[in-house]
C-alpha positions in Angstrom: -26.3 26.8 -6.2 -23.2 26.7 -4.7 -20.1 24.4 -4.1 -17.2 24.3 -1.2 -14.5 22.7 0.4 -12.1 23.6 2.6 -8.8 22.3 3.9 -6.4 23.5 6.5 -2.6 22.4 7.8 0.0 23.7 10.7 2.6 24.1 8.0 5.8 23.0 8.0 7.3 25.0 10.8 4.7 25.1 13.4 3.7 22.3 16.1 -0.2 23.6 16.4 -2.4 24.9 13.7 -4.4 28.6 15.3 -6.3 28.2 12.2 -10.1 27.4 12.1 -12.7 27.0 9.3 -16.5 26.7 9.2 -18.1 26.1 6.2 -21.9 25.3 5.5 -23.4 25.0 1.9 -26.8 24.5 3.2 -26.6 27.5 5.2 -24.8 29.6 2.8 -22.1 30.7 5.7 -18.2 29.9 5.6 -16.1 31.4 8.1 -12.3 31.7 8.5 -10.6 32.5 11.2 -6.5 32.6 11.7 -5.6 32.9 15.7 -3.0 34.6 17.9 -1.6 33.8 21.5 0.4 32.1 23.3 0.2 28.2 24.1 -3.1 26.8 22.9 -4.7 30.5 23.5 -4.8 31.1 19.6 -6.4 28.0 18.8 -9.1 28.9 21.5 -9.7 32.2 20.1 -10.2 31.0 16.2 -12.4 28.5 17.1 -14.9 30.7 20.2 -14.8 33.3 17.2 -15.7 31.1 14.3 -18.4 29.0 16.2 -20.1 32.3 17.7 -20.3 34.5 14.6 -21.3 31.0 13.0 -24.6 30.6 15.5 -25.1 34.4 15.0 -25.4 34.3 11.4 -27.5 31.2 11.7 -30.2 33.7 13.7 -30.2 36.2 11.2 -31.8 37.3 8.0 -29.2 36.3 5.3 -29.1 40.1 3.6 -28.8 42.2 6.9 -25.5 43.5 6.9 -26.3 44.8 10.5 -26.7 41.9 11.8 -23.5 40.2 10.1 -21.6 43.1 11.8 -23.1 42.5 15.3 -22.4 39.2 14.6 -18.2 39.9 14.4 -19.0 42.4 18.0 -20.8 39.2 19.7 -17.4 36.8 18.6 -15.4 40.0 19.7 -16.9 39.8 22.9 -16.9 36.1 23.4 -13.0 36.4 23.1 -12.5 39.4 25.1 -14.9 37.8 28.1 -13.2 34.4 27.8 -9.4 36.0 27.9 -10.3 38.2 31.1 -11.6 35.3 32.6 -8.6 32.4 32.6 -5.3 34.1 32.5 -3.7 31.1 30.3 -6.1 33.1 27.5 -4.8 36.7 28.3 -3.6 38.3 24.9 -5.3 35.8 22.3 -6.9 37.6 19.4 -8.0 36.0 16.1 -8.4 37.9 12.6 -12.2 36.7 11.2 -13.3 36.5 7.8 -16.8 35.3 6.8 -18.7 35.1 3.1 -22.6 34.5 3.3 -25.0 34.0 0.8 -27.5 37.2 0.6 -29.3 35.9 -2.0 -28.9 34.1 -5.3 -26.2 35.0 -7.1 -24.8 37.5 -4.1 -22.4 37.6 -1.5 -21.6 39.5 2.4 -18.5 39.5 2.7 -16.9 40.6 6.0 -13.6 41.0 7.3 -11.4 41.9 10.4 -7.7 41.1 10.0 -5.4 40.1 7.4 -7.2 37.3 6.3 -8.1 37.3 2.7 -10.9 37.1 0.1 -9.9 36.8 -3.6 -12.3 36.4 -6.5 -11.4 34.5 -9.5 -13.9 35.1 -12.7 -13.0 35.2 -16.7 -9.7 34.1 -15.7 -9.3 36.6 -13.6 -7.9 36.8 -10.1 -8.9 40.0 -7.7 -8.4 41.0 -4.2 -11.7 41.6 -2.4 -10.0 42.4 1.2 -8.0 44.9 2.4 -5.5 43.9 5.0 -6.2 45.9 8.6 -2.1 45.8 8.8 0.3 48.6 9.9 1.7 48.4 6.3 -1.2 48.4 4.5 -2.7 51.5 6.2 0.4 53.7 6.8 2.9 52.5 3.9 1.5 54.3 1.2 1.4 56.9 3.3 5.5 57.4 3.8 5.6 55.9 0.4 6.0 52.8 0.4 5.8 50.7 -3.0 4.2 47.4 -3.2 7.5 45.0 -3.5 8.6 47.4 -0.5 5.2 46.8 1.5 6.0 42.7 0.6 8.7 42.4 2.5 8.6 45.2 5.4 8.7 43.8 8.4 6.0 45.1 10.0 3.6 43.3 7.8 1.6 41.3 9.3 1.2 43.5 12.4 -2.4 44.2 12.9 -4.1 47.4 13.5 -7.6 45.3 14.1 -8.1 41.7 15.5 -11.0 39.9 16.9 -10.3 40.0 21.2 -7.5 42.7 21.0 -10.2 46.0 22.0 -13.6 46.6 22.7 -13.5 48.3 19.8 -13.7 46.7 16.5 -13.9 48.1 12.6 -15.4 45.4 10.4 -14.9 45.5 6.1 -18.3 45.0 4.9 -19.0 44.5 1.1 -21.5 43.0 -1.1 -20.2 41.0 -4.1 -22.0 39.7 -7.3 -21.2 36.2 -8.7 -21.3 34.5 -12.3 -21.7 31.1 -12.6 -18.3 30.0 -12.8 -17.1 32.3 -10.4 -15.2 31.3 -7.8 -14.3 33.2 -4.2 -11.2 32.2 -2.1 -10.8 32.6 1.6 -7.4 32.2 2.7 -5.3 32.9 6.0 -1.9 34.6 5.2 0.1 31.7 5.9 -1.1 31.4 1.6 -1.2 34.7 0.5 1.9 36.0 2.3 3.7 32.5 1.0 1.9 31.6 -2.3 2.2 34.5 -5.2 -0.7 35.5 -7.0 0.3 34.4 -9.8 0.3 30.6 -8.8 -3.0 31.0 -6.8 -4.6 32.3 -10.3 -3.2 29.8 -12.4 -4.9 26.6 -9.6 -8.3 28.6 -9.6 -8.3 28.6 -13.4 -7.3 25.0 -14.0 -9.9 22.2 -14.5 -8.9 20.6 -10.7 -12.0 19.3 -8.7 -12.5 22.3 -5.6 -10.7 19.5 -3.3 -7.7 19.1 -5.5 -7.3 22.7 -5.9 -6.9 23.6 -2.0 -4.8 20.6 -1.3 -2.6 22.1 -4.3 -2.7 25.3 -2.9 -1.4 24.0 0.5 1.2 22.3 -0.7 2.2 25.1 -2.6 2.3 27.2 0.6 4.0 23.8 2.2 6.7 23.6 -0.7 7.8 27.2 0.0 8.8 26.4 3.3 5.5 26.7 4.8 6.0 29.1 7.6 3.1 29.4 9.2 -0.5 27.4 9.6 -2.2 27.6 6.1 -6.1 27.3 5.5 -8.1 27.7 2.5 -12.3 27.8 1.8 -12.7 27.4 -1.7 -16.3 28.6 -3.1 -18.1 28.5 -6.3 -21.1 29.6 -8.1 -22.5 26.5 -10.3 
């Protein structure tokens, strides 16, 4: 059985929140999306990607990683046909990040984006995600360290978002959960605000699920809270 909330804020800095959340404990779906674009164009794209990869999902056998991946082409899709067709929507693209239940016990996780998945367990706090970023990909490459990759700024340029191409590369992993265990979806107005360190130490504590994201945001809020901030907080009872 499992247990979620999620909570989600503009920030401190900006006048519209791009994010957008889905989460449904019956259904064993929670989706995350973090737009792009200018004027409300962002917000549209979140929320058209979140919703359609949502009712995809719904359709589909819970363990069919196929059909979680056509899922993320049909939200692609649904972006890329809505931006051609109203020119106040050209250039909105969304990163997407979705955790479903396979079975019991198990997780699908999949990713497009910078958008994050961390999995707290024996006090433990791991990345499950790797960023689709222009740092994450070619920094190691021309050597790069990790403090260095931090604070480069091409950062949080994407090399993959939802609506950007007609061609899309989607993360796709399966993930086994304790009871206890807890998995955290996160846009990187967290992540790229919030260290590690303090995201471990909220998971860990004894907080209810809904004290523990409204901790975490205004954590992200309390460091100057630069960007929207969203977080879906799952665990395994």
């Amino acid at each position: 059985m499992l247990d979620a909330f999620g909570l989600s804020d503009a920030g401190s800095v900006r006048a519209n929140n791009e994010d957008f959340f889905v989460i449904d404990v019956d259904g064993g779906i929670f989706v995350l999306a973090d737009g792009m674009g200018g004027a409300q164009a962002g917000e549209h794209a979140s929320r058209l990607s979140a919703e359609s990869l949502y009712s995809a999902l719904l359709e589909s056998e819970p363990r069919d990683v196929s059909a979680l991946e056509h899922g993320f082409h049909e939200a692609n899709h649904a972006v890329l046909t809505a931006a051609r067709s109203d020119p106040t929507l050209e250039g909105m693209g969304t990163t997407l990040l979705v955790a479903r239940v396979a079975n019991e016990g198990e997780l699908l996780l999949g990713s497009v984006g910078d958008s994050r998945a961390y999995l707290s367990s024996g006090g433990q706090l791991r990345l499950l995600t790797r960023d689709q970023t222009w740092v994450a990909e070619v920094g190691p490459q021309i050597g790069l360290t990790a403090e260095g990759m931090r604070s480069h700024p091409m950062r949080h340029v994407l090399t993959m978002a939802v609506g950007c191409s007609d061609e899309l590369r989607v993360a796709v992993q399966e993930l086994a959960l304790k009871n206890g265990d807890q998995v955290l979806l996160c846009s990187d107005g967290l992540d790229g605000v919030v260290e590690e360190g303090v995201i471990a130490t909220v998971l860990n504590s004894a907080k209810s699920l809904e004290d523990k994201c409204h901790y975490l945001i205004e954590a992200a809020k309390d460091r100057g809270g630069p960007d929207n901030v969203t977080v879906v907080l799952i665990r395994l009872l």
